[in-house]
C-alpha positions as CSV (number, residue, x, y, z in Angstrom):
1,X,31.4,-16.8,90.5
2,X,30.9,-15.3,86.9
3,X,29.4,-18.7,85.8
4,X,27.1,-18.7,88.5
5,X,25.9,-14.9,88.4
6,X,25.2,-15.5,84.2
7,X,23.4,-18.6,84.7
8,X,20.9,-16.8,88.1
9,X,20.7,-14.5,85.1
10,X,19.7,-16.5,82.7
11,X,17.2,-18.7,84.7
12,X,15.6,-15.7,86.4
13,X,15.0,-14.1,82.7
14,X,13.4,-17.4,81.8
15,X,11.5,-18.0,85.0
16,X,10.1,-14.1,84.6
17,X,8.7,-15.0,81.0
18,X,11.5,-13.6,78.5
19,X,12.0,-15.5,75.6
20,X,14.8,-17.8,75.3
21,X,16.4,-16.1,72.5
22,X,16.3,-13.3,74.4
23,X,17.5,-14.6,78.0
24,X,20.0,-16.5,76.4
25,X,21.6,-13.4,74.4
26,X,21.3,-11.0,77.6
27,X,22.7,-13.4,80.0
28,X,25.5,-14.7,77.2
29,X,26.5,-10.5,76.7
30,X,26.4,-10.1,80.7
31,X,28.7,-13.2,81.0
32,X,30.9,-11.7,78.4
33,X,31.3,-8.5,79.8
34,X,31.8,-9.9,83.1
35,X,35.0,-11.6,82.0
36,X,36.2,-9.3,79.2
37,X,34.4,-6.0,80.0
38,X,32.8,-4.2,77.2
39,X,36.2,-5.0,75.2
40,X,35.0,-8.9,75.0
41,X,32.3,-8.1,72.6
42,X,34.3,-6.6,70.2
43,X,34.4,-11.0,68.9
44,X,30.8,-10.9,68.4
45,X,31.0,-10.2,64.9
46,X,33.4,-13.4,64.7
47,X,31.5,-15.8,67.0
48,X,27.7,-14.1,64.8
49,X,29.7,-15.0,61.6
50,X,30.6,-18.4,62.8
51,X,27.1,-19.4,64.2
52,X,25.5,-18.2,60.4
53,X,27.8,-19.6,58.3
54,X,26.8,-23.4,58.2
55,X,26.2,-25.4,55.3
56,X,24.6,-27.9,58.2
57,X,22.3,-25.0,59.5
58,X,20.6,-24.9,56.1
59,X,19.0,-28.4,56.4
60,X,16.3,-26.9,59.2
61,X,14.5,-24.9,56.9
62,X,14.5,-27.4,54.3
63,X,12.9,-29.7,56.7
64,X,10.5,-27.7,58.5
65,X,9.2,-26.5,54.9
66,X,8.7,-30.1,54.0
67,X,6.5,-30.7,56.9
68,X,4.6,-28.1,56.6
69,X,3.7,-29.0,52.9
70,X,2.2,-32.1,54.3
71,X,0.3,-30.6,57.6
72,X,-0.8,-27.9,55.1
73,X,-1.9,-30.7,52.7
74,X,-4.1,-32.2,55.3
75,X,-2.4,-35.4,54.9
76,X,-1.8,-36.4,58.4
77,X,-5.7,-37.8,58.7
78,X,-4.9,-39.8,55.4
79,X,-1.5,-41.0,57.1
80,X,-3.6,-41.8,60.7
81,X,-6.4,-43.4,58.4
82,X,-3.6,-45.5,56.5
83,X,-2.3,-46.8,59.4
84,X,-5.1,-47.7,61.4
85,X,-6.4,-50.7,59.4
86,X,-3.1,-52.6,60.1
87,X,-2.9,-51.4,64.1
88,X,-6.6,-51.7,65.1
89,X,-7.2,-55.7,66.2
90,X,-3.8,-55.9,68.0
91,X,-4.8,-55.4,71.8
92,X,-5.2,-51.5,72.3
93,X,-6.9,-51.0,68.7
94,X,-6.5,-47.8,67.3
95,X,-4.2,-46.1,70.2
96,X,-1.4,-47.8,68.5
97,X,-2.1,-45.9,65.2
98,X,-1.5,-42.8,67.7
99,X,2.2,-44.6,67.7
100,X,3.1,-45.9,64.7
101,X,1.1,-42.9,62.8
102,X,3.2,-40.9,64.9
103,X,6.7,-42.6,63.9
104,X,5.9,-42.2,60.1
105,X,5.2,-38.8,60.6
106,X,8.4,-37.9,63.0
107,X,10.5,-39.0,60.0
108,X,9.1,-36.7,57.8
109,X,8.6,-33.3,60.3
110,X,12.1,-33.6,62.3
111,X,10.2,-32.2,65.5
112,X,7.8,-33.2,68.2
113,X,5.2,-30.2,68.2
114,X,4.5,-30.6,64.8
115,X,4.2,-34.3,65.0
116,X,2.1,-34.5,68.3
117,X,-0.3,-31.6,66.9
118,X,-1.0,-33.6,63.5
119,X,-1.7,-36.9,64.8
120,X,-4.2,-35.2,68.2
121,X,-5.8,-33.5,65.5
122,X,-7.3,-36.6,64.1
123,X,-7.1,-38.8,66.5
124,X,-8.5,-37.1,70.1
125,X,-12.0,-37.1,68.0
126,X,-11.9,-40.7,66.4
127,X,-11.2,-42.1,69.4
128,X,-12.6,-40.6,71.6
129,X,-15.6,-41.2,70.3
130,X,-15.2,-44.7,70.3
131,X,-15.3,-45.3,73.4
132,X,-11.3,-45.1,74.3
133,X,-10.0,-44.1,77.8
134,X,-9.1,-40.3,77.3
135,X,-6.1,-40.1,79.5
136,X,-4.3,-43.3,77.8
137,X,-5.4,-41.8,74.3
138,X,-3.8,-38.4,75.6
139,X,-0.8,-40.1,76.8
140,X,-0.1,-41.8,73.7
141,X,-0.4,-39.1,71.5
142,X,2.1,-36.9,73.8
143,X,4.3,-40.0,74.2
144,X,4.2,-40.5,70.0
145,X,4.6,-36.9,69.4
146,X,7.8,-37.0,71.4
147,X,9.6,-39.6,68.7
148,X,9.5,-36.1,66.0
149,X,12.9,-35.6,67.4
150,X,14.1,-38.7,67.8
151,X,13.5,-40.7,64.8
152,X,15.6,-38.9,61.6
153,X,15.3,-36.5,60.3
154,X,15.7,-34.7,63.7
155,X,16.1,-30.9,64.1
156,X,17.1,-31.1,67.5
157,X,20.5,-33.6,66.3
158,X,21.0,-30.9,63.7
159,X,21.3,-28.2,66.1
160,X,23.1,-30.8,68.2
161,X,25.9,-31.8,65.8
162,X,26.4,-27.7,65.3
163,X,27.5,-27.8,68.2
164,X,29.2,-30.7,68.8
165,X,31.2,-31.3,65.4
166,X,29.8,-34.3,65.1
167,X,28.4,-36.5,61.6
168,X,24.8,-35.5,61.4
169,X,24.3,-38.5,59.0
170,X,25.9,-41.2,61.9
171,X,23.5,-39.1,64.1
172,X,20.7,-39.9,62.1
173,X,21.6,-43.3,62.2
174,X,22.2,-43.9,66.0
175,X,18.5,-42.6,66.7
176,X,16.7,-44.7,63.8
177,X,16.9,-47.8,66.2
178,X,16.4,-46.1,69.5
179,X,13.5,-44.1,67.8
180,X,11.8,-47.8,66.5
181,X,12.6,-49.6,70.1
182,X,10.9,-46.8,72.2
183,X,7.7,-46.7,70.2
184,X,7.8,-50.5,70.4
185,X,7.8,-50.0,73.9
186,X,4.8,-47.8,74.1
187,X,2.9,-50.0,72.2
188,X,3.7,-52.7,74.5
189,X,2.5,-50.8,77.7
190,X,-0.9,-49.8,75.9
191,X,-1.0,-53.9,74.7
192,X,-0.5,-54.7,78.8
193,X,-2.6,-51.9,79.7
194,X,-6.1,-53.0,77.1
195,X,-5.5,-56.4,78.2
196,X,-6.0,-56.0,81.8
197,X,-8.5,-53.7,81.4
198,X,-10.4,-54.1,78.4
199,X,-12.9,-50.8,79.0
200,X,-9.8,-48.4,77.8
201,X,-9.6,-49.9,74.1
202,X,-12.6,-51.2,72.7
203,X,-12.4,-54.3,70.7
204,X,-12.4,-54.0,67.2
205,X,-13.4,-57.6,65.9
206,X,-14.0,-56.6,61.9
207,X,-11.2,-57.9,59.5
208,X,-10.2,-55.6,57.2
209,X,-11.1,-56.2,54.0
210,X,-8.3,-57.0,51.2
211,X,-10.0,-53.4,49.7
212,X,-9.0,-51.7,52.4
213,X,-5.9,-53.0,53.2
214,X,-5.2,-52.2,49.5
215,X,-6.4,-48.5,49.8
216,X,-4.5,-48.6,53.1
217,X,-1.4,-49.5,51.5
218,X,-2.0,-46.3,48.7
219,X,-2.3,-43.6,51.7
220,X,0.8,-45.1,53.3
221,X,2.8,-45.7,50.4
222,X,3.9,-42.1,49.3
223,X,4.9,-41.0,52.9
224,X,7.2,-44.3,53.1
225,X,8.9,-43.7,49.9
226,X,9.2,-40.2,50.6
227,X,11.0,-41.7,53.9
228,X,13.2,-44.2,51.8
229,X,14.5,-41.3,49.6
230,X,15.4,-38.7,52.1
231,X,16.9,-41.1,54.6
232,X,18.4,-43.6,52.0
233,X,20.2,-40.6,50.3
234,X,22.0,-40.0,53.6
235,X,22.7,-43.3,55.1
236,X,23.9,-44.3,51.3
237,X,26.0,-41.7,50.8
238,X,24.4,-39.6,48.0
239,X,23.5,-36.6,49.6
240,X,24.1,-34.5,52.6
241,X,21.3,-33.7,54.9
242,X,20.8,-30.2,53.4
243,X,20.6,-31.7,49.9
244,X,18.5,-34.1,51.2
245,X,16.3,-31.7,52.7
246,X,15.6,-30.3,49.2
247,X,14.8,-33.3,47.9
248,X,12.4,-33.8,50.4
249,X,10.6,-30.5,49.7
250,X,10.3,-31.7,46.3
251,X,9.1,-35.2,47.5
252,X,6.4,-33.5,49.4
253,X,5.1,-31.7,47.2
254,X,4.6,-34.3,44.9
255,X,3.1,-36.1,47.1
256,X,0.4,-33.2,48.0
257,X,0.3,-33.5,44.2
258,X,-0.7,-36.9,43.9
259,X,-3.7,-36.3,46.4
260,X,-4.6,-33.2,44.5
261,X,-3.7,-30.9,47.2
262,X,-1.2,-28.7,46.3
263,X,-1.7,-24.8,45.1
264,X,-0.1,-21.9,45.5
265,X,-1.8,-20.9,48.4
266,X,-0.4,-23.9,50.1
267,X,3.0,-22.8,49.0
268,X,2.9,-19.8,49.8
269,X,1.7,-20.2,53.6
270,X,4.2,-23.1,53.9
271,X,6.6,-20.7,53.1
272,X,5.4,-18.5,55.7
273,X,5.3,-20.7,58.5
274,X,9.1,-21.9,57.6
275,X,10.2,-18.7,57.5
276,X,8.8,-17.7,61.4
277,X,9.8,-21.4,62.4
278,X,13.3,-21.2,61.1
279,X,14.0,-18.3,62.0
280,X,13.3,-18.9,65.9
281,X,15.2,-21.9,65.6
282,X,18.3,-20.1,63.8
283,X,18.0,-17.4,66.2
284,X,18.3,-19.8,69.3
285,X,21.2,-21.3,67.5
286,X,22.6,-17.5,67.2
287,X,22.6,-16.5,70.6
288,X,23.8,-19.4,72.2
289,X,26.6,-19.2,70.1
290,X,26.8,-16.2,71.8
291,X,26.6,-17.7,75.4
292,X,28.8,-20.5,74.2
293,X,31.5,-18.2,73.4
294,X,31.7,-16.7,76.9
295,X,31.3,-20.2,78.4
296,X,34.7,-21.3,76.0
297,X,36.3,-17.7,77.4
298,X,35.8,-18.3,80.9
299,X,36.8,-22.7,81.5
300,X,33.9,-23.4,83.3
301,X,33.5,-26.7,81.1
302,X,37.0,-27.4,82.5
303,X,36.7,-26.3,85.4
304,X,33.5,-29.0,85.4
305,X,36.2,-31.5,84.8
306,X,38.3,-30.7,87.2
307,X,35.5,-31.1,90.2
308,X,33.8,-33.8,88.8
309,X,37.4,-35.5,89.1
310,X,38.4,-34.0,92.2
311,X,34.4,-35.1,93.5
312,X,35.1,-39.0,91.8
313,X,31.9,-39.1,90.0
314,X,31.4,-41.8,88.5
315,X,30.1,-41.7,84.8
316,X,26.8,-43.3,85.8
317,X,26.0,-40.8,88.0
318,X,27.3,-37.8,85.8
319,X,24.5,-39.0,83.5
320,X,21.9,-39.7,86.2
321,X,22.4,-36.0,87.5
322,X,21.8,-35.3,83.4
323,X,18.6,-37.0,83.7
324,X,17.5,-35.0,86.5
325,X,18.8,-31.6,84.8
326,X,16.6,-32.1,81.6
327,X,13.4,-32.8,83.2
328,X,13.3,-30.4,85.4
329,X,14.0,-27.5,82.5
330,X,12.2,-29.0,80.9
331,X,9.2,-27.5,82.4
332,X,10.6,-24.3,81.8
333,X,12.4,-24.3,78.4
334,X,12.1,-25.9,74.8
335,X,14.5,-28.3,74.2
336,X,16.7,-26.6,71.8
337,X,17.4,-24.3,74.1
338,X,18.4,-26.6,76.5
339,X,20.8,-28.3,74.4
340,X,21.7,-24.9,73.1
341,X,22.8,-24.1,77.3
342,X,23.9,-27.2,78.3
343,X,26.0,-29.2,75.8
344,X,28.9,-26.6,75.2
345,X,29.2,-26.9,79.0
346,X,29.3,-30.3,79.6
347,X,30.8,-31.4,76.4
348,X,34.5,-31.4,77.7
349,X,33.1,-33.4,80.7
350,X,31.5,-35.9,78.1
351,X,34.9,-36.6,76.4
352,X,36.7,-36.7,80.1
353,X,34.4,-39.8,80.6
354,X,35.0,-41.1,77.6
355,X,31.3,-40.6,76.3
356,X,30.9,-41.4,72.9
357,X,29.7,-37.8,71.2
358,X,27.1,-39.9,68.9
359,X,25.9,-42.0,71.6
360,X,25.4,-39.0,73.8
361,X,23.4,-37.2,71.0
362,X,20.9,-39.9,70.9
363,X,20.9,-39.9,74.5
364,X,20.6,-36.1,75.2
365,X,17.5,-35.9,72.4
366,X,15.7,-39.1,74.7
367,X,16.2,-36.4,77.9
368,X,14.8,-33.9,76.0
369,X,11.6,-35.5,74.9
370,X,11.8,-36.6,79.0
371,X,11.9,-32.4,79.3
372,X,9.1,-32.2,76.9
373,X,6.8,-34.5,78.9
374,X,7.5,-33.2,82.3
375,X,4.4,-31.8,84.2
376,X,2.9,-29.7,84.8
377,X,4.4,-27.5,82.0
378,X,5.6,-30.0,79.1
379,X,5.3,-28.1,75.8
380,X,3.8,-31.6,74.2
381,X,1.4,-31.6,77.2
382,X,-0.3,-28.5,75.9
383,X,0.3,-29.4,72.2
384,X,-1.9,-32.4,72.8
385,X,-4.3,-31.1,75.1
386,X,-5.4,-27.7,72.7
387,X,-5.6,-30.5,70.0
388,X,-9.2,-30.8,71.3
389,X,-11.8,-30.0,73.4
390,X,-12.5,-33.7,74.2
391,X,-9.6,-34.3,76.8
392,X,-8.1,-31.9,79.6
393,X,-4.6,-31.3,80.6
394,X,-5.1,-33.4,83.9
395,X,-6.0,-35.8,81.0
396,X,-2.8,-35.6,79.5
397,X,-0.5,-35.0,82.2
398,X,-2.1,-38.3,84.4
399,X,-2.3,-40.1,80.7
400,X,0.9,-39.1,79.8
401,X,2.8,-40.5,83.3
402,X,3.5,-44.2,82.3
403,X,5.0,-43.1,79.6
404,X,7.2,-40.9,81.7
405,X,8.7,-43.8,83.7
406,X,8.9,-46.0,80.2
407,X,11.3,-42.9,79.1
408,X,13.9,-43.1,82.1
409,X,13.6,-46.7,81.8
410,X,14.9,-46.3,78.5
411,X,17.7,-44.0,79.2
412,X,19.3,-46.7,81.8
413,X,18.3,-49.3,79.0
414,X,20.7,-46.7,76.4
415,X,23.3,-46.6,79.5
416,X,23.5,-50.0,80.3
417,X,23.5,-50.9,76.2
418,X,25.2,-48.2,74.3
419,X,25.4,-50.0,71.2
420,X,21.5,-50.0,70.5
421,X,22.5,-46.5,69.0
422,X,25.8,-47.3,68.0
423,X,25.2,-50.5,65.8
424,X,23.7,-48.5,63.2
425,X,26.3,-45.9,62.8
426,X,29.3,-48.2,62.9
427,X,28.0,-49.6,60.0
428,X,27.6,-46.2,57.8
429,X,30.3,-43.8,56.5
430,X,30.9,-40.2,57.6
């Protein structure tokens, strides 16, 4: 009964327009006190210590300021412009730039807003312009945006592992493939979809020139080695995540360098948006902590064993009933929050089925870019469609709906084949 009255609480909070952080720390206290009276909070300053005190935690910032040197630089159109030379005669043109522009910038910015903002930025004007169909340029630019949390480094996995006690390097690792096969699979459907109906993607018939391909190459090149040394330093064991991170802050600002871009006014408003980003992140992690703690006080995670058992769910539908969960909060909350809720319930129910924690945190991430995309209130949805004046959010969210399905076709794809995120991990240390 306690569970059920804190999360009404919680869901009418959200539903009446209070913050997460907010509805999440108010329902978490009102859970507490409802098993523990006022007396239960006397822990807080434990549970607060524990949730600030992580050596993990410290990689967000470190990442989110190394993606903001780069949006700050202006360097996603020199990214989107380096990309599109290679992309633009396969069938589709330049609305696979929108994906594989999108992929090279998820594994530098470690979310989806930030990815799916960059890339509509440049590319709702280019190609629209052109001539392309705006709902299926909308809809790739959502779906591509949705890979900044999938692809490593991932904020959402870091937040993830905090909770889970998991290896945020083998996480990295188990969504690097996933991340690469899902994009492939968008750029399939837009390939099907400019083949049978050439009006959507004009056809661009110029070779590039070995010039351009050349000056291609040097827009590219910096972001890929900035890639190579962030993620190579984990997989190969020379650095944490958080150590990492710092030498990815350093990498990008080289790299603004290098294009003569960087100043101190870039730093210093880099710094700025960091500090507001990371500290609503950290704060979600904060309070849920908080809500976590009265979940692990009152069983209910054991309790969901128990029915779940007593019910005989199987482990296929566990997850399908999963699927269902995340997109319809999504509509309603970010996905950090979600994960924030959800996970320290379920996760005793996870190891009862014998889930694989690493697996699941690729999987989870997947239902939460499913959240993301979920009309009519998908955060990307509304990322993409203020990008520009050009396309609508009946634009996006129609655009945006084959993309959808491809997602749950992708989770039973992960169900039915666990080891497409597994293969990488079992092959790295820690």
């Amino acid at each position: 009964m306690e569970a059920i009255l804190a999360f009404g609480l919680l869901i009418g909070l959200i539903l009446g327009g209070m913050w997460v952080q907010f509805a999440v720390a108010g329902a978490g206290l009102f859970y507490i006190w409802l098993l523990k009276g006022a007396a239960g909070w006397k822990a807080l300053g434990l549970v607060s210590w524990g949730a600030a005190n992580s050596f993990t935690l410290a990689a967000i910032p470190l990442f989110v300021l190394m993606a903001e040197i780069l949006l700050g630089s202006g360097l996603s159109s020199r990214l989107y412009n380096g990309v599109a030379p290679f992309m633009r005669r396969l069938p589709g043109g330049l609305l696979h730039t929108n994906i594989a522009g999108s992929g090279i910038f998820a594994a530098i910015s470690g979310g989806s807003a930030p990815t799916a903002a960059a890339m509509s930025t440049v590319a709702v004007p280019e190609l629209t312009s052109r001539g392309y169909g705006r709902r299926l340029v909308a809809g790739s630019l959502a779906a591509g945006g949705t890979l900044g949390i999938l692809i490593p480094p991932s904020i959402t996995m870091i937040v993830y592992s905090t909770f889970t006690e998991t290896s945020i390097a083998r996480l990295f690792a188990a969504g690097l493939l996933p991340g690469i096969l899902l994009a492939l699979c968008y750029m399939a459907y837009i390939a099907v979809r400019a083949t049978l109906n050439p009006g959507l993607a004009p056809k661009e018939t110029r070779k590039a020139t070995p010039a351009e391909l050349v000056s291609a190459l040097r827009d590219i090149l910096p972001f890929l080695i900035l890639i190579v040394i962030v993620l190579g330093s984990i997989y190969g064991g020379f650095a944490t995540p958080t150590e990492a991170g710092a030498v990815g802050v350093i990498g990008a600002m080289l790299v603004a360098g290098l294009y003569g871009r960087l100043n101190l006014k870039l730093l210093s408003d880099a710094v700025s948006r960091t500090v507001l980003m990371s500290g609503s992140i950290l704060f979600i992690v904060f309070t849920s902590m908080i809500f976590a703690y009265a979940t692990a006080l009152s069983g209910v995670g054991e309790d969901l064993v128990d029915y779940l058992a007593g019910a005989n769910v199987s482990r296929l539908t566990f997850l399908l009933i999963l699927v269902a969960v995340f997109a319809i909060l999504g509509c309603f909350m970010e996905g950090l929050g979600m994960i924030a809720i959800i996970v320290p319930v379920i996760f005793p129910a996870l190891l009862a089925f014998d889930v694989d924690p690493i697996w699941f945190g690729v999987f989870v991430v997947i239902l939460v870019e499913l959240g993301q995309l979920t009309p009519p209130l998908g955060v990307i949805l509304f990322v993409v469609a203020s990008a520009s004046k050009k396309v609508s959010i009946e634009d996006v969210i129609l655009g945006t709906m084959p993309f959808f399905a491809i997602i749950l076709g992708f989770l039973l794809l992960l169900i039915a084949a666990p080891q497409i995120a597994l293969f990488l991990p079992s092959l790295t240390i820690g």
